[in-house]
NUDRENKE-53639 format. One record per atom (N, C-alpha, C, O): x, y, z; residue in one letter. Coordinates in steps of 0.2 Angstrom, whole numbers, plus 5000, padded with zeros to 4 digits. Atoms other than C-alpha are relative to their C-alpha. Layout:
NUDRENKE-53639
XYZa...
***
This chain:
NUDRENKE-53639
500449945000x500050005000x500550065000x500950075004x499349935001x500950184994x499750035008x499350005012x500149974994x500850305009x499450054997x498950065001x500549965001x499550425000x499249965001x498749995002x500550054998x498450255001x499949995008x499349975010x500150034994x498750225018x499750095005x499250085009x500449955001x498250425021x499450005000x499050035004x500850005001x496650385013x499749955004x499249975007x499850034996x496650235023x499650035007x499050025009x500149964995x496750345039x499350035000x498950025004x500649935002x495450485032x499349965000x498849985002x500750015001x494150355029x499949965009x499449985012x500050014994x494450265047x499650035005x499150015007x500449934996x494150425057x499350014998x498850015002x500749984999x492650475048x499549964999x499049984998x500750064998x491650305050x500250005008x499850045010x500049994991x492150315071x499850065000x499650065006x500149915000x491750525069x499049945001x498649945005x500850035002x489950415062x499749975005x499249995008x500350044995x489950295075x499950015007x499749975011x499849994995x490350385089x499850095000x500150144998x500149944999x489350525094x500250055006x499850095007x499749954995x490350605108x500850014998x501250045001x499449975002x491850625097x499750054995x499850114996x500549965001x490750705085x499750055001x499450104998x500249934996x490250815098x500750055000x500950104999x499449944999x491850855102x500250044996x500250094998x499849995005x492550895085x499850054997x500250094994x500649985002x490950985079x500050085002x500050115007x499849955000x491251155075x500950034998x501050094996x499449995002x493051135072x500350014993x500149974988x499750005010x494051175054x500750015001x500850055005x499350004998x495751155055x500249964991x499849934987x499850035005x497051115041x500649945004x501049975008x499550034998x498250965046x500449984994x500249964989x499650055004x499750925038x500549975001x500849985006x499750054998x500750785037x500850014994x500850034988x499449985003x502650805032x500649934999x501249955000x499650065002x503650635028x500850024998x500950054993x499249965000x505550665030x500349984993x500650014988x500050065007x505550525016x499749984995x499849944991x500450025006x504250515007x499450044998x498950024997x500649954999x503250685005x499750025004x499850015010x500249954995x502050815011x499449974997x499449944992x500650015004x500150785011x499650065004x499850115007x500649944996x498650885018x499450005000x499149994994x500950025002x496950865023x499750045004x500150075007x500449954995x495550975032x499549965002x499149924999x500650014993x494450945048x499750064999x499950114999x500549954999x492851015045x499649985000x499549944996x500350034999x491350975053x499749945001x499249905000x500050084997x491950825062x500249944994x500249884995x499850045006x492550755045x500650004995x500650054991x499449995003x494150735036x499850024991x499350004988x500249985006x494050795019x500750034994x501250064995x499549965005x495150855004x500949985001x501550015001x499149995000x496750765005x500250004992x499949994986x499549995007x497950804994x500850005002x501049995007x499150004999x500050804990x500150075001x499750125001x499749935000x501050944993x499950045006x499350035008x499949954997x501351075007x499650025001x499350054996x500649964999x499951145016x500150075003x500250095009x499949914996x500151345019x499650005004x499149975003x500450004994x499551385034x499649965004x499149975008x500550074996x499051205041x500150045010x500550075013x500150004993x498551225059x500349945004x500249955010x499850064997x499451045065x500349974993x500149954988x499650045004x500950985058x500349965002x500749965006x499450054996x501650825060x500349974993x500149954988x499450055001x503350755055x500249945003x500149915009x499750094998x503950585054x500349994993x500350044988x499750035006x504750475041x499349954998x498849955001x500650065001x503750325034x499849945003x499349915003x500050074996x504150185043x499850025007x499449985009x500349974997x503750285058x499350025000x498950015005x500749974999x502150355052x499749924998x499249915002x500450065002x501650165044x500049965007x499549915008x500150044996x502050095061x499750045005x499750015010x500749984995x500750215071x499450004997x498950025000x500750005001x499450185059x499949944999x499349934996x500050054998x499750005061x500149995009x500249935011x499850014993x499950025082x500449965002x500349935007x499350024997x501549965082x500550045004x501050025007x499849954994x502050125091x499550035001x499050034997x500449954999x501350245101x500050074998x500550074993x499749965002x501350415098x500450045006x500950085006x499349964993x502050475115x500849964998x501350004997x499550045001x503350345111x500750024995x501350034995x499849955009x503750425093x500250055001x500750074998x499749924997x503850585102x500450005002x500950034999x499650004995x504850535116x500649994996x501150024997x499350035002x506250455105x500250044995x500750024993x499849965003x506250595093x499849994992x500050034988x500250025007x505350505078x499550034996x499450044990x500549975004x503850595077x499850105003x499850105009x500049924999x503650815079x499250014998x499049984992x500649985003x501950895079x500150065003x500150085009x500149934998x501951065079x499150034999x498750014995x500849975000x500151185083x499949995008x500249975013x500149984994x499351225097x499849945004x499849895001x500150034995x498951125113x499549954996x499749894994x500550015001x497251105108x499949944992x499549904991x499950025003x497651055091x500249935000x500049884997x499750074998x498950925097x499749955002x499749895000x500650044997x497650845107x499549964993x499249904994x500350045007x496850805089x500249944999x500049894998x499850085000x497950685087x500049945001x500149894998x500250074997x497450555098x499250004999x498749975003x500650025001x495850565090x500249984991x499849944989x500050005006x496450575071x500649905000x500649854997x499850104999x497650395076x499849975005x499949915006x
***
């Protein structure tokens, strides 16, 4: 699976759980945020959170994303198979997400 498959992957995950779960739904709900995602090794991608739904990815660099995270591939392929955590990734220097607290906190809802 290329990394922009596994990407979409991701994007459709989230918003069947966003479906099935309406207290994250709640949460979410109202938020628009652009995230992007930065591959040391394999590209840049970019999707947007709008109305508790992931939406519009695409390649390339997102200007003015709200939530960036850095990693490599093997890295990012091995948090969206839960072979790491993301504290873990953090901790050891493999994964960076820059953006606000609040944004950060999106992450343990987007893996």
């Amino acid at each position: 699976m290329s990394v922009e498959e596994s990407i979409a992957s991701l994007v459709d995950r989230f918003n069947r759980r966003v479906e099935r779960t309406p207290a994250v739904r709640e949460e979410l709900d109202g938020l628009a945020r652009t995230i992007a995602i930065r591959l040391t090794d394999g590209g840049s991608y970019s999707v947007d959170l709008d109305r508790a739904r992931l939406s519009n990815l695409r390649t390339g660099r997102a200007d003015g994303s709200d939530l960036t995270i850095t990693t490599d591939v093997a890295t990012f392929e091995g948090l969206l198979r839960k072979e790491i955590g993301p504290m873990k990734a953090i901790v050891t220097g493999k994964l960076k997400i820059e953006g606000s607290l609040e944004d950060k906190l999106l992450l343990r809802r987007l893996l």
